[in-house]
PDB file of N, CA, C and O in Angstrom:
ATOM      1  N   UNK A   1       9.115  25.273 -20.411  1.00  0.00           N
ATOM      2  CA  UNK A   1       8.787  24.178 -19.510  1.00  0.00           C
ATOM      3  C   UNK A   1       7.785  23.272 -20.223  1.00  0.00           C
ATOM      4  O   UNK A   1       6.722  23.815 -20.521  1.00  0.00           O
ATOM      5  N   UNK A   2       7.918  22.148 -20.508  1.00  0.00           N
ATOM      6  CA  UNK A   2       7.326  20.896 -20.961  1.00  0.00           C
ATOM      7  C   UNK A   2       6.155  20.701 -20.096  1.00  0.00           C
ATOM      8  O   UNK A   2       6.240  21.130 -18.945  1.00  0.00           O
ATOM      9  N   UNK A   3       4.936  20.046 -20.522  1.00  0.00           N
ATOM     10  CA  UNK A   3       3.770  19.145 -19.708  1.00  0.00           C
ATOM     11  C   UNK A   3       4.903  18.471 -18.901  1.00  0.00           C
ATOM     12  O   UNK A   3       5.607  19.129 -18.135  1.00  0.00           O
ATOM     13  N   UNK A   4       5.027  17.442 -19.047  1.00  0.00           N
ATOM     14  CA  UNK A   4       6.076  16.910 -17.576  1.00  0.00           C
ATOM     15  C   UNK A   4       6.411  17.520 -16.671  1.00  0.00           C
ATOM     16  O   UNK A   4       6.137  17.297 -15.491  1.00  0.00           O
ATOM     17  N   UNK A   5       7.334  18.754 -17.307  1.00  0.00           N
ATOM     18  CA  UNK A   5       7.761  19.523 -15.712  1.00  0.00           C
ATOM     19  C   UNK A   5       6.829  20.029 -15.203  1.00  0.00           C
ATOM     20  O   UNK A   5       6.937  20.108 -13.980  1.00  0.00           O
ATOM     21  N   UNK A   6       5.551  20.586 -15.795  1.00  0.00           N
ATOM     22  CA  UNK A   6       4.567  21.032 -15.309  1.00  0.00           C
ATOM     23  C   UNK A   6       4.188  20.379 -14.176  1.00  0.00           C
ATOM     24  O   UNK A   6       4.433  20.561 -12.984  1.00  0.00           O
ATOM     25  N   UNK A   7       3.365  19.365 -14.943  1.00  0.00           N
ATOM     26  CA  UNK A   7       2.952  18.376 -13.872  1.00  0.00           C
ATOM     27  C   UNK A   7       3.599  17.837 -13.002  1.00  0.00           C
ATOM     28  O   UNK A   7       2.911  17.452 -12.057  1.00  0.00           O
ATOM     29  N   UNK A   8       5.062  17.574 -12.901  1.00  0.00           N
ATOM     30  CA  UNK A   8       5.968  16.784 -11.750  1.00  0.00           C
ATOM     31  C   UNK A   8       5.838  18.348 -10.487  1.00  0.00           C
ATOM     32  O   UNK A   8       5.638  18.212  -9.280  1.00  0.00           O
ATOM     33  N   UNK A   9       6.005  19.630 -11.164  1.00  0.00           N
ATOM     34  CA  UNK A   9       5.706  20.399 -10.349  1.00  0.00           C
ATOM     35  C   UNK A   9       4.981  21.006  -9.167  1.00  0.00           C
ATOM     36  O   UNK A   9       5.154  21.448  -8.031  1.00  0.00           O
ATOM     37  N   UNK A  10       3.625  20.659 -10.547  1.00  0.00           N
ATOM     38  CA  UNK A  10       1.979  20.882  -9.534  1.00  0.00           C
ATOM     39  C   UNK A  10       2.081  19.668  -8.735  1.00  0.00           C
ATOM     40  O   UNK A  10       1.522  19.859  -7.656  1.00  0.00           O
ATOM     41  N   UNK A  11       2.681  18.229  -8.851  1.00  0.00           N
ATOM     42  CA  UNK A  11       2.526  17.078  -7.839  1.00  0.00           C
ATOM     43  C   UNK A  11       3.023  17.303  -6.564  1.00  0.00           C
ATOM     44  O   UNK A  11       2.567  17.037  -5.452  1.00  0.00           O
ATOM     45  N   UNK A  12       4.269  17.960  -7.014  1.00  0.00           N
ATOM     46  CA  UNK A  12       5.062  17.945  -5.808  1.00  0.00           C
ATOM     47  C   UNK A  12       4.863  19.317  -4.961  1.00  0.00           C
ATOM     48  O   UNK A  12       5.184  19.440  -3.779  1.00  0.00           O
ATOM     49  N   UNK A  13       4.378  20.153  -5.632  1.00  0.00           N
ATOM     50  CA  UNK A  13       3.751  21.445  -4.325  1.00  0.00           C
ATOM     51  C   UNK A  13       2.348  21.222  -3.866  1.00  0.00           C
ATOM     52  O   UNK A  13       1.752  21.782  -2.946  1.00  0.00           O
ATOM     53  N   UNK A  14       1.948  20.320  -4.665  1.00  0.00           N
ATOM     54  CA  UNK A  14       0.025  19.876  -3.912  1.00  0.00           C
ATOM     55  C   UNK A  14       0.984  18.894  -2.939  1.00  0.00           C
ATOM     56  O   UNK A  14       0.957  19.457  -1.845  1.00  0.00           O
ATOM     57  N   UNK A  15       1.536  18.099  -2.865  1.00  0.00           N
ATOM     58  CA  UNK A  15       1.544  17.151  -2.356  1.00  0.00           C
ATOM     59  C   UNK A  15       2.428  17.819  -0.647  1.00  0.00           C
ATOM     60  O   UNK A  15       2.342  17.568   0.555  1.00  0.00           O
ATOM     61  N   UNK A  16       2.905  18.378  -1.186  1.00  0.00           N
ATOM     62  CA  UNK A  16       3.605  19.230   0.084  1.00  0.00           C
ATOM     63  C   UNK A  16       2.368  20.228   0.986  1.00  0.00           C
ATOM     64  O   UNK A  16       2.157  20.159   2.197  1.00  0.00           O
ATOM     65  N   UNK A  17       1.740  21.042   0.093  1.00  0.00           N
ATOM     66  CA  UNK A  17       0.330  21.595   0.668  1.00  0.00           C
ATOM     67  C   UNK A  17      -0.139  20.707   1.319  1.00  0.00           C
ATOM     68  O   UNK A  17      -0.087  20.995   2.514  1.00  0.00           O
ATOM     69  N   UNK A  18      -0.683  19.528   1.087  1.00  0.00           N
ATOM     70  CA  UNK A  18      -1.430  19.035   1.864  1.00  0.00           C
ATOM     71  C   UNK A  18      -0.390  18.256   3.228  1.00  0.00           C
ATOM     72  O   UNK A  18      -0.892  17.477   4.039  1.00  0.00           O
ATOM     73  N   UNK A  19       0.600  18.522   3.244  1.00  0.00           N
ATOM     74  CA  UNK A  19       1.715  17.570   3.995  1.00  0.00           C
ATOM     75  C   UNK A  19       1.706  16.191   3.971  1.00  0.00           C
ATOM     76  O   UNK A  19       1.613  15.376   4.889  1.00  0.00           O
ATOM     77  N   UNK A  20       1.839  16.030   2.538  1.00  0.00           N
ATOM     78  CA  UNK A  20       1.717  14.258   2.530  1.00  0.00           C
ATOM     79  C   UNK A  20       3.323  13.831   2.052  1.00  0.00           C
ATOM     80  O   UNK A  20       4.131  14.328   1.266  1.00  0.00           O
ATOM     81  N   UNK A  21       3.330  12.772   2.859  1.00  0.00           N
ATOM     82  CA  UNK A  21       4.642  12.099   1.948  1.00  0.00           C
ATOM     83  C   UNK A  21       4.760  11.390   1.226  1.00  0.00           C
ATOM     84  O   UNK A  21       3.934  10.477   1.189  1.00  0.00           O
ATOM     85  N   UNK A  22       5.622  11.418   0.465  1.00  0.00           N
ATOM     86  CA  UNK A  22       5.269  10.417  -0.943  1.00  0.00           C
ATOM     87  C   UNK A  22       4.893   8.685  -0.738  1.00  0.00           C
ATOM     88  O   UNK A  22       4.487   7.970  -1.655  1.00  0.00           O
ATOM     89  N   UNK A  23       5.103   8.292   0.488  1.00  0.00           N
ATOM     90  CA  UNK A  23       5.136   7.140   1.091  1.00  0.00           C
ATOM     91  C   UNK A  23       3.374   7.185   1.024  1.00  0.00           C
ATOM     92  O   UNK A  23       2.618   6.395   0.457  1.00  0.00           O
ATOM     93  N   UNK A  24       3.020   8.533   1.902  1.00  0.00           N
ATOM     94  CA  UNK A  24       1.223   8.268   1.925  1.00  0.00           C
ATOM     95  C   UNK A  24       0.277   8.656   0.993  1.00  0.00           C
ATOM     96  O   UNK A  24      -0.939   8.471   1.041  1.00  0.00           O
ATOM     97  N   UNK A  25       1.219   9.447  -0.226  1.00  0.00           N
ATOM     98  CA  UNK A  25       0.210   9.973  -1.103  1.00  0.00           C
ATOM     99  C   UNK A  25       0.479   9.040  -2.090  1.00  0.00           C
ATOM    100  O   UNK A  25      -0.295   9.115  -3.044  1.00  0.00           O
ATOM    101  N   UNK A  26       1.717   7.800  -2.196  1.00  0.00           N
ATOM    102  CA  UNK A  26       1.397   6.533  -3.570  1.00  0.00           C
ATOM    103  C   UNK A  26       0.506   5.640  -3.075  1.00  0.00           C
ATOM    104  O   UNK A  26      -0.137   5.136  -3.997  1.00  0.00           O
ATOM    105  N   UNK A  27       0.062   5.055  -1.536  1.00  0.00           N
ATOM    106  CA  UNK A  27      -1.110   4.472  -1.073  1.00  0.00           C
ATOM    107  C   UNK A  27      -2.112   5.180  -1.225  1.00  0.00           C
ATOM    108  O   UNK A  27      -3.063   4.726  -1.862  1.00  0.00           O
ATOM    109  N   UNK A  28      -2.155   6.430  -0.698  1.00  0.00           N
ATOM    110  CA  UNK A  28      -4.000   6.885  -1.952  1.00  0.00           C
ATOM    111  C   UNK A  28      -4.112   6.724  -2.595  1.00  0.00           C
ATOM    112  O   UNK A  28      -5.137   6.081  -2.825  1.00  0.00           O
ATOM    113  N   UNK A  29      -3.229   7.087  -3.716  1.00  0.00           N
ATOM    114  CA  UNK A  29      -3.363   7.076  -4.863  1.00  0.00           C
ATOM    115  C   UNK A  29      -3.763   5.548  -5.740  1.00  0.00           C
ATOM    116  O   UNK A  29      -4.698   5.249  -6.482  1.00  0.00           O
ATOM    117  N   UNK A  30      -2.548   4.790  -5.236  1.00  0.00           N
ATOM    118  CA  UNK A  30      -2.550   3.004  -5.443  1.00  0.00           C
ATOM    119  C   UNK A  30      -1.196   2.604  -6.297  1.00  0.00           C
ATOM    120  O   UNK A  30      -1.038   1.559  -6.928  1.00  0.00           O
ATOM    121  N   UNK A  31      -0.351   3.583  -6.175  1.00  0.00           N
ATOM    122  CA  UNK A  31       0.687   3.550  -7.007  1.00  0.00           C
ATOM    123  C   UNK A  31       2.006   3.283  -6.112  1.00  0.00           C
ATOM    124  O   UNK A  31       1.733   3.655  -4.971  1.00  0.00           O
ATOM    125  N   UNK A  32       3.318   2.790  -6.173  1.00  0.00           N
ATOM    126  CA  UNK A  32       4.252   2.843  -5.355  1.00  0.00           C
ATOM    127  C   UNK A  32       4.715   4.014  -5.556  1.00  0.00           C
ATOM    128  O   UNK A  32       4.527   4.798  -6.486  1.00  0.00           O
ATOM    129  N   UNK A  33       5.635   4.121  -4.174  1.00  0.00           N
ATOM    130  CA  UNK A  33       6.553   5.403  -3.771  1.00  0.00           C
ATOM    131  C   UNK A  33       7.144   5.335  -5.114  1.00  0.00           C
ATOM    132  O   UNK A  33       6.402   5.824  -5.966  1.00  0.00           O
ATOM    133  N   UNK A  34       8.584   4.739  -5.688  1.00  0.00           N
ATOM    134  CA  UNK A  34       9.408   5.151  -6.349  1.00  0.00           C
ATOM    135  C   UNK A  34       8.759   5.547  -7.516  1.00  0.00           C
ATOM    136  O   UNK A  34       9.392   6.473  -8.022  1.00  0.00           O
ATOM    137  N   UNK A  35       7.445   5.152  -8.378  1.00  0.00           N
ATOM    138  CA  UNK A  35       7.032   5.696  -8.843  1.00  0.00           C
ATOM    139  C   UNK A  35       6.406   6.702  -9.347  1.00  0.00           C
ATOM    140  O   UNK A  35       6.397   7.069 -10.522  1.00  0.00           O
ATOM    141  N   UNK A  36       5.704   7.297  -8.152  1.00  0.00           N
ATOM    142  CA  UNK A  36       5.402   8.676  -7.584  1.00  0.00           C
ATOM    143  C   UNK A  36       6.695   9.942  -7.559  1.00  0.00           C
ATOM    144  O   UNK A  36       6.688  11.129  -7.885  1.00  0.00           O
ATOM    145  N   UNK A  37       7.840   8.955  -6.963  1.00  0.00           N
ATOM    146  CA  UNK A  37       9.147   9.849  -7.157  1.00  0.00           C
ATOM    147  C   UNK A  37       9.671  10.184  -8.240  1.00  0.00           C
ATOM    148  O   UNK A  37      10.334  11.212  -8.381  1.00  0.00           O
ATOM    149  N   UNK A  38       9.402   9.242  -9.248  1.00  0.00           N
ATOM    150  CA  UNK A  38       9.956   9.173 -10.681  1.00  0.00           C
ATOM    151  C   UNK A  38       8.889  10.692 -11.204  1.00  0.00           C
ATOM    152  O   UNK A  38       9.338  11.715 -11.720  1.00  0.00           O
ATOM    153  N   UNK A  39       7.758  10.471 -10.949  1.00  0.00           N
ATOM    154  CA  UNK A  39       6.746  11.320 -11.120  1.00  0.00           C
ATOM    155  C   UNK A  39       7.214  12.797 -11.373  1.00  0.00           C
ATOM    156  O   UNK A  39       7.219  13.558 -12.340  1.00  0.00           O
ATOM    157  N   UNK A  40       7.696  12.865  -9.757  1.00  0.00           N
ATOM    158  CA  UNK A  40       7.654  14.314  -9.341  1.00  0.00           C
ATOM    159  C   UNK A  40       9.326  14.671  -9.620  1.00  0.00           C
ATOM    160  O   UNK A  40       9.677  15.806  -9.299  1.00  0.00           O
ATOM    161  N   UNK A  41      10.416  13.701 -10.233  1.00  0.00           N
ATOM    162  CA  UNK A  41      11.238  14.519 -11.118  1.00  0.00           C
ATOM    163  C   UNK A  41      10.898  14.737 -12.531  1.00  0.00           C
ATOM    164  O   UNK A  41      11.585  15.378 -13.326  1.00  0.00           O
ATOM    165  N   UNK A  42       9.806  14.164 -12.773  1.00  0.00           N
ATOM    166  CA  UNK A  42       9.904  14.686 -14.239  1.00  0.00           C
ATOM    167  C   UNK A  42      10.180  13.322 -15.206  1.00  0.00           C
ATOM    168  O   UNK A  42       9.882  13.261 -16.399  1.00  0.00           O
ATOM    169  N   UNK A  43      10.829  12.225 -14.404  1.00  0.00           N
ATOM    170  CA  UNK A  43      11.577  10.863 -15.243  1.00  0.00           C
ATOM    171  C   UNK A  43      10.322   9.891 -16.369  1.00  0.00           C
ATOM    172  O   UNK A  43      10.520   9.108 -17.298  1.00  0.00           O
ATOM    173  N   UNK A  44       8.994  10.437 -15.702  1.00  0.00           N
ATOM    174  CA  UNK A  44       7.974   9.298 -15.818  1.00  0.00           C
ATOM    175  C   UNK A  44       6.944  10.243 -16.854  1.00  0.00           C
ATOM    176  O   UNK A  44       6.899  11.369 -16.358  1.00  0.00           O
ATOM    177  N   UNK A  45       6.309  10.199 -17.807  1.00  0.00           N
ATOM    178  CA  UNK A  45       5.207  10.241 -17.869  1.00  0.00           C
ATOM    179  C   UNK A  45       3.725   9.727 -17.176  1.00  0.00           C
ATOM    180  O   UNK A  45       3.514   8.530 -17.370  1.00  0.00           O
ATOM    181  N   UNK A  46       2.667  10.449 -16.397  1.00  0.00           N
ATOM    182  CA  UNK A  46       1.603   9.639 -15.857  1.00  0.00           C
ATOM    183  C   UNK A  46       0.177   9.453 -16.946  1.00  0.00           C
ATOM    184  O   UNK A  46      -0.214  10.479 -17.504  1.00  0.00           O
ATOM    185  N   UNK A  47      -0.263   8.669 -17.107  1.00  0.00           N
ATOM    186  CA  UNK A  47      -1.476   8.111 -17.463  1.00  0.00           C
ATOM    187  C   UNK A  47      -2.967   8.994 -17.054  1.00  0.00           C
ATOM    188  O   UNK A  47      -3.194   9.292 -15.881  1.00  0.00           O
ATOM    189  N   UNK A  48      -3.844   9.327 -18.083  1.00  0.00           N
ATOM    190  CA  UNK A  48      -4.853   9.939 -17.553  1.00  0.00           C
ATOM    191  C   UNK A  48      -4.950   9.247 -16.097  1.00  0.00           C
ATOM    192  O   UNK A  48      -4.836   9.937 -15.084  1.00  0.00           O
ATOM    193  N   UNK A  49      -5.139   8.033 -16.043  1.00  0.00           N
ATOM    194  CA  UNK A  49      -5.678   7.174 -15.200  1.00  0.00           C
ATOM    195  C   UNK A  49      -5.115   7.266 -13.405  1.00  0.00           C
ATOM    196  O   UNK A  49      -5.683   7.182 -12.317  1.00  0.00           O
ATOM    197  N   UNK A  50      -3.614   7.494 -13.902  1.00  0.00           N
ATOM    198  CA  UNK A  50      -3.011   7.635 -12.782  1.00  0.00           C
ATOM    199  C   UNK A  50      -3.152   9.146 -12.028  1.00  0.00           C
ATOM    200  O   UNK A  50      -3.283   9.198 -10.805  1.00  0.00           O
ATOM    201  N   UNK A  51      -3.112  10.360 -12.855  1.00  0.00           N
ATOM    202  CA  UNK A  51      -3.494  11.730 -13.057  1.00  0.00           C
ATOM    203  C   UNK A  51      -4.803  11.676 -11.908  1.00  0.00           C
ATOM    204  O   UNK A  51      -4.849  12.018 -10.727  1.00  0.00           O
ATOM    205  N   UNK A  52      -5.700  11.159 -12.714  1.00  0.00           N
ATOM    206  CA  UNK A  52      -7.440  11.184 -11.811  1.00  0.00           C
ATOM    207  C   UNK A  52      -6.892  10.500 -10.348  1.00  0.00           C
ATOM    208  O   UNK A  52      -7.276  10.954  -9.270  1.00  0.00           O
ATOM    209  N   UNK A  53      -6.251   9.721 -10.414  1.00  0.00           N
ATOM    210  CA  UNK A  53      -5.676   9.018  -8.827  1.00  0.00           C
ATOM    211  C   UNK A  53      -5.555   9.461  -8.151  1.00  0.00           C
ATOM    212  O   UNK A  53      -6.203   9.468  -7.104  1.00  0.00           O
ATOM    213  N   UNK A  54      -4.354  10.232  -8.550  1.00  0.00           N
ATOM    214  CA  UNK A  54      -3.295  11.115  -7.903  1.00  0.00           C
ATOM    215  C   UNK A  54      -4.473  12.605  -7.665  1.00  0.00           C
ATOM    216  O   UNK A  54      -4.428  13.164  -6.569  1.00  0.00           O
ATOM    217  N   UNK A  55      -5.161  12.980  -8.420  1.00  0.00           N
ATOM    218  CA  UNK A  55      -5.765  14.472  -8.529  1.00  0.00           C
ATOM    219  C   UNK A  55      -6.818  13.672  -6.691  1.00  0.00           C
ATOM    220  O   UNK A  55      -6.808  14.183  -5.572  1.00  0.00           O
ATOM    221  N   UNK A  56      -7.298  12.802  -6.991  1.00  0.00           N
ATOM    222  CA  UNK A  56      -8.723  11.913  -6.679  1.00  0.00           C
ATOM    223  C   UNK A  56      -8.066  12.538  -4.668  1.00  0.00           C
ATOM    224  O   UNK A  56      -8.562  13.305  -3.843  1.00  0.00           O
ATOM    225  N   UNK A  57      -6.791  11.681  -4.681  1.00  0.00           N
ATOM    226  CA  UNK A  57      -5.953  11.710  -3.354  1.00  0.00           C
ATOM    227  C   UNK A  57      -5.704  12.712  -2.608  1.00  0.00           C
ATOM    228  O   UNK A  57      -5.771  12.884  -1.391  1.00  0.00           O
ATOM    229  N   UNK A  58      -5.237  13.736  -3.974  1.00  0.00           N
ATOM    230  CA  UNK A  58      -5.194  15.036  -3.111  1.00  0.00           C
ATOM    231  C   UNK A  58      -6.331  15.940  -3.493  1.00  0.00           C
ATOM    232  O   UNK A  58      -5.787  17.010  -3.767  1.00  0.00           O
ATOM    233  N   UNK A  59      -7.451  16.048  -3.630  1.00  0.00           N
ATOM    234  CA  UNK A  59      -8.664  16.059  -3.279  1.00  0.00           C
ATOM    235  C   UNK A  59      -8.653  17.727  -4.459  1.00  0.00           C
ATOM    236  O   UNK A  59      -9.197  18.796  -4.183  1.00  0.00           O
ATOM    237  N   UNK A  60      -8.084  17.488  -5.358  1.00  0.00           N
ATOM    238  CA  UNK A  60      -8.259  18.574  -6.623  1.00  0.00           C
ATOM    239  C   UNK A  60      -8.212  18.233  -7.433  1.00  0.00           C
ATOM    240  O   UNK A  60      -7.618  17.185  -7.690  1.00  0.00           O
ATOM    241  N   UNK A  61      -9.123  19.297  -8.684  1.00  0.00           N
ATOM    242  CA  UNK A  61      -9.310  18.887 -10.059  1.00  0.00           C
ATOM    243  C   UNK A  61      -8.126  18.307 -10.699  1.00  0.00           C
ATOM    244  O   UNK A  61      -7.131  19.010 -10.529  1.00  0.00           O
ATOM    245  N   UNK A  62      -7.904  17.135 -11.452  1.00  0.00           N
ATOM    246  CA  UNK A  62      -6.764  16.918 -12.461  1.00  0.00           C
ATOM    247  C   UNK A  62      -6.155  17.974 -12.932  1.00  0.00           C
ATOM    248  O   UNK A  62      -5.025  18.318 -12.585  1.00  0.00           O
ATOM    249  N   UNK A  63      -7.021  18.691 -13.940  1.00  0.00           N
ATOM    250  CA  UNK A  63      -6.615  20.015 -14.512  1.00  0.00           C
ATOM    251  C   UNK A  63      -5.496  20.737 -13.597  1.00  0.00           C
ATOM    252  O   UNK A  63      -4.426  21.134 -14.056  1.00  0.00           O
ATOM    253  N   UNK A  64      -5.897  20.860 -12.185  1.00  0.00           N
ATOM    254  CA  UNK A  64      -4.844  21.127 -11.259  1.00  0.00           C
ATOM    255  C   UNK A  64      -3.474  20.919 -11.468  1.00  0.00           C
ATOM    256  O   UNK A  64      -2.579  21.752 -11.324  1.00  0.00           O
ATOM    257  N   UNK A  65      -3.386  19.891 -11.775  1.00  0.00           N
ATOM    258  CA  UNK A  65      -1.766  18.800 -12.172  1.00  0.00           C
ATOM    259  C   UNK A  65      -1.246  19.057 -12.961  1.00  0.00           C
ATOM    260  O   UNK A  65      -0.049  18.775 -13.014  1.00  0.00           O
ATOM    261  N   UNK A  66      -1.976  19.827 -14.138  1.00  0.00           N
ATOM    262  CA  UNK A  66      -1.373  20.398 -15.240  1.00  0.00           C
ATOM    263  C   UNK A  66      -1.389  21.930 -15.733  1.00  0.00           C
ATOM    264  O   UNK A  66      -1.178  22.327 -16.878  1.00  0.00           O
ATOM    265  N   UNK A  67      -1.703  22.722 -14.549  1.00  0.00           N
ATOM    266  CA  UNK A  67      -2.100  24.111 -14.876  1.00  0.00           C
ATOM    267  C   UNK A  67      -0.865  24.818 -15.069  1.00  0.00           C
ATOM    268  O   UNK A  67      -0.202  25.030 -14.054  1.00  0.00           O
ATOM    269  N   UNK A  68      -0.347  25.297 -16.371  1.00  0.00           N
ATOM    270  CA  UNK A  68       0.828  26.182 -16.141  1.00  0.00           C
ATOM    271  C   UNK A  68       0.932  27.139 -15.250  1.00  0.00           C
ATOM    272  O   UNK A  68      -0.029  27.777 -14.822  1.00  0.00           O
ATOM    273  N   UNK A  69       2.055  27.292 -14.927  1.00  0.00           N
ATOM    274  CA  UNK A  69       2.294  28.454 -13.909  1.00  0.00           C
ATOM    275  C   UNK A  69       1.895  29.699 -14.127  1.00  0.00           C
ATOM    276  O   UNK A  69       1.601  30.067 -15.264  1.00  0.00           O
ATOM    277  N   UNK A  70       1.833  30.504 -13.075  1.00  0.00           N
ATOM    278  CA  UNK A  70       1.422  32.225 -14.124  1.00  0.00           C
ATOM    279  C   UNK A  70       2.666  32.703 -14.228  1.00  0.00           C
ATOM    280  O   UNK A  70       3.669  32.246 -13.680  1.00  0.00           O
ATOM    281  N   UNK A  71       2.560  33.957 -15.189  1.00  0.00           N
ATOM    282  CA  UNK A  71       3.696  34.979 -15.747  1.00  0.00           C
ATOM    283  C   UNK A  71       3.861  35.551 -14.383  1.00  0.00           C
ATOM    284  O   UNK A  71       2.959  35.724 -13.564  1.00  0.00           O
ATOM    285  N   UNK A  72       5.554  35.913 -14.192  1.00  0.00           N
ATOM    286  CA  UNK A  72       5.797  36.809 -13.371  1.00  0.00           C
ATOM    287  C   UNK A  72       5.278  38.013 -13.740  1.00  0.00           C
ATOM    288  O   UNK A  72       5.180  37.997 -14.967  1.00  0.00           O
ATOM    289  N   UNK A  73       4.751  39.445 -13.124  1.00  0.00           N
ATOM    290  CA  UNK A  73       4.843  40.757 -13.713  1.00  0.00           C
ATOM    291  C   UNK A  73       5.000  41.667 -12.372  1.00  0.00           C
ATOM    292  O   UNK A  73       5.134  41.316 -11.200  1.00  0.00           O
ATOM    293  N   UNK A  74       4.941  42.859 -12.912  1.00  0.00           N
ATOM    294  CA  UNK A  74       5.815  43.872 -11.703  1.00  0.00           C
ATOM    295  C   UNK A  74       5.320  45.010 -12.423  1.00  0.00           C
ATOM    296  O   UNK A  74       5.400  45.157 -13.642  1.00  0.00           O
ATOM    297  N   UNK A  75       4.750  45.894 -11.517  1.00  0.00           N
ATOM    298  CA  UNK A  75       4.171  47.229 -11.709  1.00  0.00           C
ATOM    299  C   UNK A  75       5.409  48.237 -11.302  1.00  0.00           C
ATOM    300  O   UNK A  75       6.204  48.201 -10.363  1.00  0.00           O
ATOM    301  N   UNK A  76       5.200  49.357 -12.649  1.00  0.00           N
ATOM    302  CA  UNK A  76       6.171  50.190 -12.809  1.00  0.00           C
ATOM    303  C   UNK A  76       5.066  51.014 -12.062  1.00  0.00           C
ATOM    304  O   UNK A  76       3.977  50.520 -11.770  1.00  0.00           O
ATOM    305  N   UNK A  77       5.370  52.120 -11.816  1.00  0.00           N
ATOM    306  CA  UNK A  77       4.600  53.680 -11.673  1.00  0.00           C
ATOM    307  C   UNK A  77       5.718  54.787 -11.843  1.00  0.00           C
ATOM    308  O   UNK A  77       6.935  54.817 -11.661  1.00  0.00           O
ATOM    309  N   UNK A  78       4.799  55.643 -12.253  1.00  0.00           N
ATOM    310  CA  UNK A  78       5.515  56.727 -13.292  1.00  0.00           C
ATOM    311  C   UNK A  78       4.785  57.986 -13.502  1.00  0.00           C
ATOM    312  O   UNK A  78       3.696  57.983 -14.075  1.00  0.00           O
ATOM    313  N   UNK A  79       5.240  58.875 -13.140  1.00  0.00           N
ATOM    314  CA  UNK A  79       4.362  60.627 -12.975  1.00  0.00           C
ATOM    315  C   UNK A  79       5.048  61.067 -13.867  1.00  0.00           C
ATOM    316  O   UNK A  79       6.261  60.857 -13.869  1.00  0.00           O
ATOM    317  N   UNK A  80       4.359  61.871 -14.962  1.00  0.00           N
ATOM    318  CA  UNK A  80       4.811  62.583 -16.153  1.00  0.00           C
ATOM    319  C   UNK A  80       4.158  64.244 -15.938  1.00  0.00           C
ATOM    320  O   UNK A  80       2.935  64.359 -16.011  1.00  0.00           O
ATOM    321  N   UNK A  81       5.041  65.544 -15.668  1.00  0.00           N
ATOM    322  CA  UNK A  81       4.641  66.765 -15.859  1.00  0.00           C
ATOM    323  C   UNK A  81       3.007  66.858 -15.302  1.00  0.00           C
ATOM    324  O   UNK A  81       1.989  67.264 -15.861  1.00  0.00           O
ATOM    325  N   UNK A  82       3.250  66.292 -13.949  1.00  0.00           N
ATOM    326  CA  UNK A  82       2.617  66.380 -12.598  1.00  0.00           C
ATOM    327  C   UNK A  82       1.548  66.108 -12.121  1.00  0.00           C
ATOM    328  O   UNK A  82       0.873  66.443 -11.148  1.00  0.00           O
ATOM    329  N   UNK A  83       1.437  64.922 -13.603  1.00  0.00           N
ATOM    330  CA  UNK A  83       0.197  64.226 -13.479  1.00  0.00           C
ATOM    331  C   UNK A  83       0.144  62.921 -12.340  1.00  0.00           C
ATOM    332  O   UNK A  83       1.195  62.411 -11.953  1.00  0.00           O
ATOM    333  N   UNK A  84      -0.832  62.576 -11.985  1.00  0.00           N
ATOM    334  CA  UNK A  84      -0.621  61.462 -10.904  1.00  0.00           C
ATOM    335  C   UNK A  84      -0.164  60.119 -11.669  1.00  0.00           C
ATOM    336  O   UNK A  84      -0.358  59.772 -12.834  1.00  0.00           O
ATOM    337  N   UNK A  85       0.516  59.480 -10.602  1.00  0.00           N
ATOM    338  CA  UNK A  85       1.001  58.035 -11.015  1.00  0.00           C
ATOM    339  C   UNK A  85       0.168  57.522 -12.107  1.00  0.00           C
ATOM    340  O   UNK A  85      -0.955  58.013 -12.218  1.00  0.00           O
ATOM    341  N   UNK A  86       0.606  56.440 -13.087  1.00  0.00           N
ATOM    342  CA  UNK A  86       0.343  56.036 -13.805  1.00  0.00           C
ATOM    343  C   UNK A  86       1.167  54.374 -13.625  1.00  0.00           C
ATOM    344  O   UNK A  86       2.263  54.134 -13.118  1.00  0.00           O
ATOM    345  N   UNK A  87       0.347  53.588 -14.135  1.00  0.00           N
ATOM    346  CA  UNK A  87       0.494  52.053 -13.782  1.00  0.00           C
ATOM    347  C   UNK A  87       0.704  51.306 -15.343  1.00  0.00           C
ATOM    348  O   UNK A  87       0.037  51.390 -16.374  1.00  0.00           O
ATOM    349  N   UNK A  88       1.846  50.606 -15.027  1.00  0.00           N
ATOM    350  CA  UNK A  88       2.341  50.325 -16.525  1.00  0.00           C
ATOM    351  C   UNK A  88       2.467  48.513 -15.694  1.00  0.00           C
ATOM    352  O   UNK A  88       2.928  48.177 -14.603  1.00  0.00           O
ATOM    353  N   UNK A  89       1.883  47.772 -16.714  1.00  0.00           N
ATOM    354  CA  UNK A  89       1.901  45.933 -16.070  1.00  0.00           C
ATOM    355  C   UNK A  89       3.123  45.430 -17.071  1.00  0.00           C
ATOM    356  O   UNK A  89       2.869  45.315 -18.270  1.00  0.00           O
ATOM    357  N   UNK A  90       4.467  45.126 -16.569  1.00  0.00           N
ATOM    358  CA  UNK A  90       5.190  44.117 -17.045  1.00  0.00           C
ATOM    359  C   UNK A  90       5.194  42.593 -17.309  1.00  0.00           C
ATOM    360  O   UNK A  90       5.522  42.047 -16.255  1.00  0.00           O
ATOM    361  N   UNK A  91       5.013  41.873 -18.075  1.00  0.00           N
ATOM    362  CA  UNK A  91       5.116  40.780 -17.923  1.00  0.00           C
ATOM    363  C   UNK A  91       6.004  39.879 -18.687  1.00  0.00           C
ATOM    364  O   UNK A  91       5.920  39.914 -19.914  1.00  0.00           O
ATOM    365  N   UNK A  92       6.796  39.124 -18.157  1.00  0.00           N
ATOM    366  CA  UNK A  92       8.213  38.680 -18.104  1.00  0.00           C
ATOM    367  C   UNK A  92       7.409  36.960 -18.961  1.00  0.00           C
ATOM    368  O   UNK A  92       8.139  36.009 -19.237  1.00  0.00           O
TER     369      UNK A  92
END
C-alpha cells in the first residue's frame, strides 16, 4: 500500500468517525467536495498544506492521515507434554 492509499484511507474512516460528509468536511477544511473525493480514492495527491486543513477539521494530528495501518496477528496456543499453554504471536 502506497502513502496515497494510506492517506485516502485514514481520510475517509476519520471522516466517517466523526460523521461528516464530504460536502461538510471540504467547507472546513476550505477545499471543494470533488476534490476531497478525488482525495479519498486515492486519484489526488494532497499538499502538506491541505493535510494540516483537512487534519485541522477533523480535529487530529496530521500524522493521523498518514499512519500505516497495523499488522494483522493471531495468537496460536499450544501445550507440549503437559505443560501449560504457551503463546506464540503471528504476524501476517
Amino acid at each position: 500500500m502506497d502513502l496515497r492509499e494510506v492517506f485516502a484511507t485514514n481520510l475517509r474512516r476519520l471522516r466517517n468517525a466523526k460523521e461528516l460528509s464530504q460536502e461538510a468536511l471540504a467547507h472546513e477544511a476550505g477545499v471543494s467536495r470533488g476534490y476531497l473525493s478525488q482525495l479519498e480514492v486515492g486519484e489526488f495527491y494532497a499538499s502538506l498544506k491541505v493535510i494540516g486543513r483537512l487534519a485541522e477539521a477533523l480535529n487530529v494530528e496530521p500524522a493521523e492521515l498518514l499512519r500505516l495501518p497495523r499488522r494483522k496477528s493471531r495468537v496460536l496456543l499450544s501445550a507440549g507434554g503437559g505443560a501449560p499453554y504457551h503463546a506464540r504471536v503471528i504476524v501476517h
